[in-house]
C-alpha positions in Angstrom: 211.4 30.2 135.2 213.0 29.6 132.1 216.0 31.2 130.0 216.5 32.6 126.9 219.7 33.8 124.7 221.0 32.2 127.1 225.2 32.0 126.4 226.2 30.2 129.7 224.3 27.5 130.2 220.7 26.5 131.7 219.0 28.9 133.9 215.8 26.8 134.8 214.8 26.4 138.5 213.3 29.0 141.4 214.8 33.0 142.3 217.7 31.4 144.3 219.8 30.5 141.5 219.4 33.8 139.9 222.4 35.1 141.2 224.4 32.3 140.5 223.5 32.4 136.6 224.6 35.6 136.8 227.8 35.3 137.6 227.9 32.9 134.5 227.4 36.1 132.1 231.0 37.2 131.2 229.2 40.6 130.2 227.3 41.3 133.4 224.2 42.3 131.8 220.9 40.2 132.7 217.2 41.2 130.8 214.4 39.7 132.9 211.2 39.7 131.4 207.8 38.6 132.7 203.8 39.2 132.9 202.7 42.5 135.1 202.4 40.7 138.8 205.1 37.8 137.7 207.7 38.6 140.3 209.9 40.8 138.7 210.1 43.4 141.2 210.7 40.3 144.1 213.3 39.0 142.1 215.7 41.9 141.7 215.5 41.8 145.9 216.6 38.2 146.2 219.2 38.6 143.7 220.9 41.5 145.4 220.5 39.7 148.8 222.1 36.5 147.1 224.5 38.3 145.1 225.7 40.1 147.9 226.1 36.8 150.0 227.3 34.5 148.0 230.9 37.3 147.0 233.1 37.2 149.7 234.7 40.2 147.8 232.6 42.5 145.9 234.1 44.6 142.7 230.5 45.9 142.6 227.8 46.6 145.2 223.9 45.8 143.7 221.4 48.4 144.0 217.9 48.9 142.9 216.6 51.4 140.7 213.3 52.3 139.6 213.9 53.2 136.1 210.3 54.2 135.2 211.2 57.9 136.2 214.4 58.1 133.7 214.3 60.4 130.8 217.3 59.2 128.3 216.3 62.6 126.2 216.8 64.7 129.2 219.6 62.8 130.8 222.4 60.6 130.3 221.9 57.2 132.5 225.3 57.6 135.0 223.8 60.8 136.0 220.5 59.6 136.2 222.2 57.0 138.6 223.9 59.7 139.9 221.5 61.7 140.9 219.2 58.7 142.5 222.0 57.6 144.8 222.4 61.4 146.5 218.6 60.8 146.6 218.1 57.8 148.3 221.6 57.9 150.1 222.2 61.9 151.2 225.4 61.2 152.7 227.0 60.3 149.6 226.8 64.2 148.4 230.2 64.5 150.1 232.6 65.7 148.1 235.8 63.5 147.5 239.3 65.0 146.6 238.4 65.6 142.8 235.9 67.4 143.7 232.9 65.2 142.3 230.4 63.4 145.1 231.2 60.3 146.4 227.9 59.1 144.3 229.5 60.2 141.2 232.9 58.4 141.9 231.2 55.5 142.9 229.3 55.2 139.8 232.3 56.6 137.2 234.6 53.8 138.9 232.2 51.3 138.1 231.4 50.1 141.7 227.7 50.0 141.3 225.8 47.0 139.6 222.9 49.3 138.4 219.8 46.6 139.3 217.0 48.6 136.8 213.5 47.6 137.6 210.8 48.1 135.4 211.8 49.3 132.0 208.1 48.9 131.3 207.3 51.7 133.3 209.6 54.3 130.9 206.9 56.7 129.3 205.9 55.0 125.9 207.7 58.0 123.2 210.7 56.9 125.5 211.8 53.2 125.8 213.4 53.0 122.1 215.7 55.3 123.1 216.5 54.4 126.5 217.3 51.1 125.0 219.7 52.8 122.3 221.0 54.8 125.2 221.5 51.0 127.5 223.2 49.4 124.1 225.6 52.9 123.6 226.9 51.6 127.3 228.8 48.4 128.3 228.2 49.1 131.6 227.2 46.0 133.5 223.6 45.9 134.4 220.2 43.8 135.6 217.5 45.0 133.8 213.5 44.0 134.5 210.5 44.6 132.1 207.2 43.2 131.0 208.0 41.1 127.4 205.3 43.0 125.4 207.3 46.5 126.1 210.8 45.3 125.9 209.8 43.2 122.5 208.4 46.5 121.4 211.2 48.6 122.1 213.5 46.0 120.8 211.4 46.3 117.3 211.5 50.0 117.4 215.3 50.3 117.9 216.1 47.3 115.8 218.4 45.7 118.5 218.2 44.0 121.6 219.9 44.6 124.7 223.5 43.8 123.4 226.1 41.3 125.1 223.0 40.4 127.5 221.7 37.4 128.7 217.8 37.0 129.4 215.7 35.2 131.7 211.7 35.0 131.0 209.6 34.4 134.5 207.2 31.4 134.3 203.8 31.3 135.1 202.4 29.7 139.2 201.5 26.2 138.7 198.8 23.9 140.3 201.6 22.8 142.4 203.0 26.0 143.8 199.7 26.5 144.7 199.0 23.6 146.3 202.1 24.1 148.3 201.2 27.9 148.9 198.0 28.8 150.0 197.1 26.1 152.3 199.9 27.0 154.6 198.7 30.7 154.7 194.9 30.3 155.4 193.0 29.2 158.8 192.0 25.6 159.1 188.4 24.6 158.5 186.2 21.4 159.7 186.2 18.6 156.8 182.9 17.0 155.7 184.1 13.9 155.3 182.6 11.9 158.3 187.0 12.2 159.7 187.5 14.7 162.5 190.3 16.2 160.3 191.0 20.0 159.3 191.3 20.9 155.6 191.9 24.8 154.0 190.0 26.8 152.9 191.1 26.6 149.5 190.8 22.9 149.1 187.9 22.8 147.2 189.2 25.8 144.7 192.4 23.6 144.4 190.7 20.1 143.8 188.4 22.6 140.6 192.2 24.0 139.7 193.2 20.6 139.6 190.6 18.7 137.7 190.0 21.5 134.8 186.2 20.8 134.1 184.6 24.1 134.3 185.1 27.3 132.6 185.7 29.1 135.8 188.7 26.9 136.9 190.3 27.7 133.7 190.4 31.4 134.2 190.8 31.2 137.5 194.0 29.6 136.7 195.2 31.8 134.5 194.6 35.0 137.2 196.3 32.7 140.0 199.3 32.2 138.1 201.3 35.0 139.1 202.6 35.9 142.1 200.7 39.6 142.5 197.3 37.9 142.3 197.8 35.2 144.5 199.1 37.4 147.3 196.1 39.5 146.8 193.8 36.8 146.9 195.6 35.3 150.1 194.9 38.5 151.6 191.3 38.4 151.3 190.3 34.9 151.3 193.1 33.6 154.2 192.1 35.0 156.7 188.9 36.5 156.8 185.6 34.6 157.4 183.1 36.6 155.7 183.9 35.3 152.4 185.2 32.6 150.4 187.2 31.7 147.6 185.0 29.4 146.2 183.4 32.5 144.6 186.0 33.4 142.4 184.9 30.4 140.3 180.9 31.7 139.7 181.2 32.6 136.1 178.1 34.6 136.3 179.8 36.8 138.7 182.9 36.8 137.0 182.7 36.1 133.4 186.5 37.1 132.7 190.3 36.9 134.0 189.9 40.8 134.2 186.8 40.7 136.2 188.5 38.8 138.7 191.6 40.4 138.8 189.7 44.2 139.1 187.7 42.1 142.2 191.2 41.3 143.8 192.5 45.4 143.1 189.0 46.7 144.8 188.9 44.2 147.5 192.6 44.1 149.0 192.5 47.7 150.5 189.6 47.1 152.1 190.3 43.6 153.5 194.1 45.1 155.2 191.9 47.8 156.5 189.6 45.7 157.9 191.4 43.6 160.7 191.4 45.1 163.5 194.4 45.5 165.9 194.6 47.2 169.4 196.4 50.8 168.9 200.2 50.9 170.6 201.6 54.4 171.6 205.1 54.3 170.2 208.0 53.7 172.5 211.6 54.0 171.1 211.0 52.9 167.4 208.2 51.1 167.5 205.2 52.1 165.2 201.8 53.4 166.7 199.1 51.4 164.9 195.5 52.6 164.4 191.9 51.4 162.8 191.4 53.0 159.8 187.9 53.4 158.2 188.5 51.5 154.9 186.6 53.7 152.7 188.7 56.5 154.0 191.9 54.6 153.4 190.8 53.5 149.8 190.1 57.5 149.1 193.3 58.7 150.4 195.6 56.2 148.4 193.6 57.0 145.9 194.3 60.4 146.0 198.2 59.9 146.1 197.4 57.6 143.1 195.5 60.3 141.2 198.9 62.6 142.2 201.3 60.2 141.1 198.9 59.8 137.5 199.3 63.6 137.0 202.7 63.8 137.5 203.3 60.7 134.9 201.0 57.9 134.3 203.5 55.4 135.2 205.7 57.4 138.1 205.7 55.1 140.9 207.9 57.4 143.6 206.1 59.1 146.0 207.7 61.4 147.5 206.5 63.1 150.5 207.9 66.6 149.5 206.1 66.7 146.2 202.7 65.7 147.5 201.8 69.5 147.2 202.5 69.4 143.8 198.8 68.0 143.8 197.4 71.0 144.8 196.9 73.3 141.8 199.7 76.3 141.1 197.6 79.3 142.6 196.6 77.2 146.0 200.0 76.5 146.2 201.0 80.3 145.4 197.7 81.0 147.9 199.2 78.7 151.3 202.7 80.9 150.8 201.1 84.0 150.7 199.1 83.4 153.9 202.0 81.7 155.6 204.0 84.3 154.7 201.5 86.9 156.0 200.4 85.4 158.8 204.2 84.9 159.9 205.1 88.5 159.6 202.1 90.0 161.0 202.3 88.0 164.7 206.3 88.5 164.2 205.2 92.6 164.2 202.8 92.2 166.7 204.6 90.7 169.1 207.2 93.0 169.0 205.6 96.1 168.6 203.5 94.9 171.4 206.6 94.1 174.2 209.7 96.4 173.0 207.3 99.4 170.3 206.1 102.6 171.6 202.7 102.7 169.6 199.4 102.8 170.5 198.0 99.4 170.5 195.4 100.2 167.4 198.9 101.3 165.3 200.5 98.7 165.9 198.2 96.1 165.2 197.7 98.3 161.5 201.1 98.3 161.1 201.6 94.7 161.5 198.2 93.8 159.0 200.2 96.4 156.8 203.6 95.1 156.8 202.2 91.4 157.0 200.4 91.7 153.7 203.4 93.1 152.1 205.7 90.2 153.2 202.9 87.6 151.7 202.7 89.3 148.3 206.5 89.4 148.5 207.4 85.9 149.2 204.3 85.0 146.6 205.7 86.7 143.4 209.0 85.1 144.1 207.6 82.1 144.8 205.2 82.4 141.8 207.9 83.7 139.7 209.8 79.8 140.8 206.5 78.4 139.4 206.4 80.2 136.5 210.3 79.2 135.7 209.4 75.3 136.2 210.5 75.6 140.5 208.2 75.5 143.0 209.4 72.7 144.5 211.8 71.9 147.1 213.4 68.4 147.8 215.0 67.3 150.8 218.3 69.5 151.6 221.3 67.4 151.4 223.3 69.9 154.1 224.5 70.2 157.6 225.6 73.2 159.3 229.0 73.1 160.9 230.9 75.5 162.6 234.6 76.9 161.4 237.5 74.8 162.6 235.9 71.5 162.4 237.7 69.9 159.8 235.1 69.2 157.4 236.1 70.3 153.8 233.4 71.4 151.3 235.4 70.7 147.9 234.3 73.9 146.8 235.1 77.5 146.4 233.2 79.3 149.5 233.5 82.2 147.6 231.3 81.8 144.5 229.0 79.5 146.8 228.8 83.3 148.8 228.3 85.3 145.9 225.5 83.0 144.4 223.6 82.8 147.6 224.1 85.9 147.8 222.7 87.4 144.7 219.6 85.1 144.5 218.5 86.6 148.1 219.7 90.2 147.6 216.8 91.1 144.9 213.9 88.9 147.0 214.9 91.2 150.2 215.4 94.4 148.3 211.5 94.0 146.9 210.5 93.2 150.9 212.4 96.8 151.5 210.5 98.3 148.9 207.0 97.0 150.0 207.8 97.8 152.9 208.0 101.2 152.6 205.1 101.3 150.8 203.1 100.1 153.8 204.3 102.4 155.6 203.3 105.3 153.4 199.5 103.8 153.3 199.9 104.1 157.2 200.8 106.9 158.0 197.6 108.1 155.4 195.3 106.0 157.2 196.4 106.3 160.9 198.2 109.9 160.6 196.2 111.7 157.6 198.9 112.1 155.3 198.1 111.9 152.1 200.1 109.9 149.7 200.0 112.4 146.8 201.8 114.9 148.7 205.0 115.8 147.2 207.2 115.6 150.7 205.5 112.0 151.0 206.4 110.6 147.7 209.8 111.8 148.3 209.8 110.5 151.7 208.6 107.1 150.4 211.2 106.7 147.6 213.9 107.4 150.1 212.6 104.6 152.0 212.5 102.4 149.5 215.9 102.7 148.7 217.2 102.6 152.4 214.8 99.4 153.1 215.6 97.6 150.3 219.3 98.0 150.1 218.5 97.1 154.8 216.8 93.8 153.8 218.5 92.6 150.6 222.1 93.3 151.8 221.4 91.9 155.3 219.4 89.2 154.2 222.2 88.4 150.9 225.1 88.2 153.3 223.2 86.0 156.0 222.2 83.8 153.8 225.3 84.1 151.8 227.6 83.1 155.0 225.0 80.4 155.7 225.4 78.3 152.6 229.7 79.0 153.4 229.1 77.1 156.6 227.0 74.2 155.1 228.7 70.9 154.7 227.4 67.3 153.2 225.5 65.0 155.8 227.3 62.7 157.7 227.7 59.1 156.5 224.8 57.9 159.4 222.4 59.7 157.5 219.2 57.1 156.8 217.8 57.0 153.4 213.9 56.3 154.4 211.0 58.7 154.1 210.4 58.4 157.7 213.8 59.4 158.8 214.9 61.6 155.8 211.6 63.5 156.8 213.2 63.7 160.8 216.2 64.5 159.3 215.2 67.6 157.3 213.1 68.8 160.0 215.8 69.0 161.8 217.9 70.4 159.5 215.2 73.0 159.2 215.3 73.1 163.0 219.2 74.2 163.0 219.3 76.9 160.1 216.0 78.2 161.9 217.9 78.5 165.1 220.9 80.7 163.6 218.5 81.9 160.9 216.7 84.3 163.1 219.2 86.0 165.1 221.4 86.2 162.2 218.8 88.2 160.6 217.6 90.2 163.1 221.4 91.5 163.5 222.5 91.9 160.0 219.2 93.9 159.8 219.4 96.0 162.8 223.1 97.0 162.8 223.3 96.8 158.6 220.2 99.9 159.3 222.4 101.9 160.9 225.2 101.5 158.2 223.0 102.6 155.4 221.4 104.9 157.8 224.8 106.7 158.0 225.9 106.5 154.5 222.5 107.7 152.7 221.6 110.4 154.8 224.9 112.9 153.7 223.6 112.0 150.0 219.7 111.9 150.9 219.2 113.8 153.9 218.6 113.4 157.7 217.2 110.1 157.9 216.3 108.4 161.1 217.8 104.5 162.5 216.7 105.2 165.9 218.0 101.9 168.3 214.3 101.1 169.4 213.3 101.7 165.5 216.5 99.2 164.5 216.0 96.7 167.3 212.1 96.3 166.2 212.6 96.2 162.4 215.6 93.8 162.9 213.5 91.6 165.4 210.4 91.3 162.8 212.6 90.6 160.0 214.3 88.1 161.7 211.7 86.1 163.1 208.9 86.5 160.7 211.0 86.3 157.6 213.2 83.8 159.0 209.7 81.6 159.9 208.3 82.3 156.6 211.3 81.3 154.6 211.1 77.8 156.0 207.8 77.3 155.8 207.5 78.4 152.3 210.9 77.9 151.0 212.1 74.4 152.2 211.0 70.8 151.6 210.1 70.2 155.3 207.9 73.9 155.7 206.0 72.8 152.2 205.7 69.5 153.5 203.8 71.1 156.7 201.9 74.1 155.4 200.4 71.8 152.3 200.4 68.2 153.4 199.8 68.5 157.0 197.8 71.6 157.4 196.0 72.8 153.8 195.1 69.1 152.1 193.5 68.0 155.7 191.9 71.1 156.2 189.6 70.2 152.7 189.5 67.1 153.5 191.9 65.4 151.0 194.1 63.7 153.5 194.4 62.3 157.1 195.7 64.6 159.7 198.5 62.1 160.0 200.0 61.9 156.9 203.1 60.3 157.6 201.6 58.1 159.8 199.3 57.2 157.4 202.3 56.3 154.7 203.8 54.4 157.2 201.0 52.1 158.6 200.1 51.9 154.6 203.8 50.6 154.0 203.6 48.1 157.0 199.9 46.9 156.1 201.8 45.6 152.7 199.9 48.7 150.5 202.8 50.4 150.1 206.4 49.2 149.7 209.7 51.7 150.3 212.2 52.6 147.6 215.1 54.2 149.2 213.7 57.7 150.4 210.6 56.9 148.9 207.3 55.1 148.9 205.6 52.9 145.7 202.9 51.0 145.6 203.1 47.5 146.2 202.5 47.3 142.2 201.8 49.8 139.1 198.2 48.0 138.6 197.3 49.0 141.9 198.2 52.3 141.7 195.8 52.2 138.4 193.6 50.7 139.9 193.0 53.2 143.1 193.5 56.2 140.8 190.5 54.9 139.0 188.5 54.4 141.8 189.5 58.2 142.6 188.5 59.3 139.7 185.0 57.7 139.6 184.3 58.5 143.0 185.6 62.3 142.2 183.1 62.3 139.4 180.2 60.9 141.1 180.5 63.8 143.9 181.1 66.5 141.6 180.5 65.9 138.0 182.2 68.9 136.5 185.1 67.6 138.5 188.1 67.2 135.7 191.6 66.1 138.0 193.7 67.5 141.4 195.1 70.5 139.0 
């Protein structure tokens, strides 16, 4: 490792003295540049770990960023930073006595050493001006990138990083490797006429070492940094099918990129190889499984391909956007049917156990009203599509219950009358189709026709009363139920895994006063509009049986249907768990899946979370995808 603009002093030597050179800088602002695979990414973890132990009092607390996803056009970096910490930490969306988040204080007081890793990654039109928008800042900072992209950006903006200090990662030598890779691989019989053990790298080392053919040379060249010698440890270490005297056949591999692209394509498949004995999980320990490779390889490829779509070089995968691979009307589609299928059983079941129909009715009436619900819930959705919405990250809320104590720092009032609002039009267009269906059947089960005068009247009447039932009810249930939310508590994890169990839980709690809060508001808010219409409109009829029934479908099917289709968790089920494994795209297990993929070394966790272990992976299995995509279906053209 060596140092450059260096204003304090030498900063040769290994990651550990990181830290300590920083503390040097009397502007707390660090550049680390270095060659895709270097380290970079390693280092920013072992300076926070050192940072953090070598302060006994800390002004500011490190933390690591992925900066690829910023957009300094679109938003200014402290809310940026902002907006990652409620992210990756929900529990700081509290609200503090100004009013602002405890992430936003915490960043405006100046209490968080923003650790940026990988301004490399920052769309290409972009890194110029995230630079200018870095240099219009004195904020303190650690910043990682490749040296071609910085040096470009630097050219473009016609400045450097300002009052920072720089640090330029170093290339693996034939020593670290010597030192390396015979202490991770399994011991082999020597030819020598000794009974001694050697490596199996020994004879790849003593060609490293002596220089004399071409294949040594590029060999060491792809072997000196740290993301190809791990791969090539994986593959060569410990298996013993292969060996890694091959990477110096020249025939075979004629370049430093044809080895390299032999290290991408082989490491999935070596991790996925070994075999270990599956576990059921008890208390937090993980369930392993044998994987078939070549599935493996095709489902991180397809997250891969869905991370390429969203931005070439995103690196967050988040487990409530993986629907976002689906294309807009499959998406649109999966609501639709939820939303159907949610309604319907909701009006059979009751109909069924407390209705006074005829079995064929009922079952009509529920297809009927079913339908309606579906193309309901789609146009709003679709209409959330249409405005750039769609989807729904993790909610950052708890439920509590009056008199606890816990202070919002905000006015419940216009939190009411926004929630409020939003949900009164989506249940007043329910109450419309609604009557509707029930127009079409009474034609087909009664024999009235539609175009009868008396019907028509009859039908706009019920629009009116079902819409104002459902979009009032609905409004001030949901209305009340965003009065009563309050930030996570300060246990909250910040994992996929467990911010996953947490919103399905979360789910799990709104569900549980969801229904019967909607079923109520329905039944009782019927009668009300019942009584006040029908000295302006005529005689209508709210029978109890008639209130109790529509009150119980509305409640439990739309309650269902809202957080299957409206929620982070419900999308995450209906598209990720049920739809893409249905055709095949992913395992049935999907979080499973991301979480063996994480502990096999594949995939790595960024706060809430996952990246692959590195971007030229990720490339390199979206590639793969793509080829293998084409091969099967040659019209094919990407996941959208």
């Amino acid at each position: 490792m060596s140092h450059r603009a260096d204003p304090s002093g030498d900063a040769s030597g290994d990651l550990r003295i990181v830290a300590e050179f920083y503390q040097r800088i009397s502007s707390g602002r660090l550049v680390i540049l270095g060659r895709a695979g270097s380290g970079k990414s390693i280092l920013t973890i072992r300076f926070v770990l050192d940072y953090l132990e070598a302060q006994a009092s800390l002004d500011r607390v490190p933390v690591i960023f992925s900066i690829g996803s910023w957009d300094p056009t679109a938003i200014e970096l402290r809310d940026w930073l902002v907006d990652r910490l409620v992210r990756d930490h929900p529990h700081l969306t509290r609200r503090g006595p100004g009013g602002s988040t405890l992430a936003a204080a915490l960043v405006e007081a100046d209490l968080v050493l923003p650790v940026l890793d990988g301004f490399d990654e920052i769309a290409d039109g972009l890194r110029s001006q995230a630079l200018k928008a870095l240099n219009a800042t004195s904020l303190p900072l650690v910043l990682t990138s490749r040296r071609a992209e910085f040096a470009e950006a630097v050219q473009d903006s016609r400045a450097p990083l300002v009052w920072a200090a720089g640090i330029e990662l170093a290339g693996l030598t034939i020593d670290d490797l010597t030192a390396y890779l015979p202490r991770t691989a399994r011991p082999i019989a020597r030819n020598d006429g000794h009974d001694r053990t050697g490596s199996v790298w020994d004879v790849v080392l003593n060609e490293l070492r002596a220089q004399t053919s071409r294949g040594s040379v590029t060999l060491t060249r792809v072997l000196s940094t740290p993301l190809m010698v791990a791969l090539a440890r994986t593959m060569y270490s410990d298996t013993h099918d292969s060996s890694p005297a091959e990477l110096l056949d020249t025939v075979r591999f004629p370049t430093k990129n044809a080895i390299e692209e032999h290290l991408l394509a082989g490491f999935v498949a070596t991790v996925y190889r070994r075999r270990t004995p599956a576990r059921i999980v008890v208390g937090h320990q993980r369930k392993e499984r044998n994987r078939d490779p070549k599935r493996a390889e095709q489902w991180l490829g397809y997250f891969a391909q869905h991370l390429v779509h969203l931005d070439r070089d995103r690196q967050d995968l988040a487990w409530w956007e993986i629907g976002d691979s689906l294309r807009r009307s499959t998406r649109i589609t999966a609501v639709v049917v939820v939303a159907t299928l949610c309604v319907a059983v909701s009006d059979w079941v009751a109909g069924l156990l407390i209705g006074d129909l005829p079995v064929g009715e009922v079952l009509l009436q529920g297809a009927l009203l079913g339908l309606t619900a579906g193309l309901a819930f789609g146009s709003v959705y679709s209409g959330m599509v249409a405005l750039g919405g769609g989807t729904f990250e993790p909610a950052h809320v708890r439920l509590r219950l009056p008199g606890t104590g816990v202070s919002l720092g905000r006015r419940p009032v216009r939190v009411f009358a926004a929630r409020f609002g939003a949900v009164l039009l989506g249940g007043f267009v329910m109450g419309v189709g609604c009557a509707c269906a029930f127009a079409l059947e009474h034609q087909l089960y009664d024999g009235l026709p539609i175009t009868d005068p008396a019907v028509i009247r009859s039908t706009l009447i019920n629009m009116l009363g079902f819409g104002l039932i459902f979009g009032s009810g609905a409004g001030l249930v949901f209305g009340l139920l965003a009065a009563l939310e309050a930030p996570l508590d300060i246990t909250s994890a910040a994992t996929p895994v467990s911010l996953l169990s947490l919103n399905r839980a979360t789910v799990t709690r709104q569900l549980l006063v969801l229904v019967p809060a909607l079923a109520l508001s329905i039944a009782g808010g019927g009668h009300l509009v019942v009584s006040l219409l029908q000295g302006i409109l005529g005689p209508m009829n709210w029978a109890l049986r008639d209130g109790l029934l529509t009150g119980t479908v509305g409640g439990l099917g739309g309650g269902i249907a809202y957080a299957l289709a409206f929620t982070a968790w419900g999308q995450w089920v209906v598209l990720a768990r049920i739809w893409l494994p249905l055709t095949g795209k992913l395992p049935w297990d999907v979080n499973t899946f991301l979480d063996d993929a994480y502990h096999r070394g594949v995939l790595r966790q960024a706060g809430a979370v996952y990246q692959f272990r590195h971007i030229r992976l990720q490339h390199h299995l979206a590639r793969s995808f793509r080829r293998q995509q084409t091969k099967a279906s040659p019209r094919w053209t990407g996941l959208r």
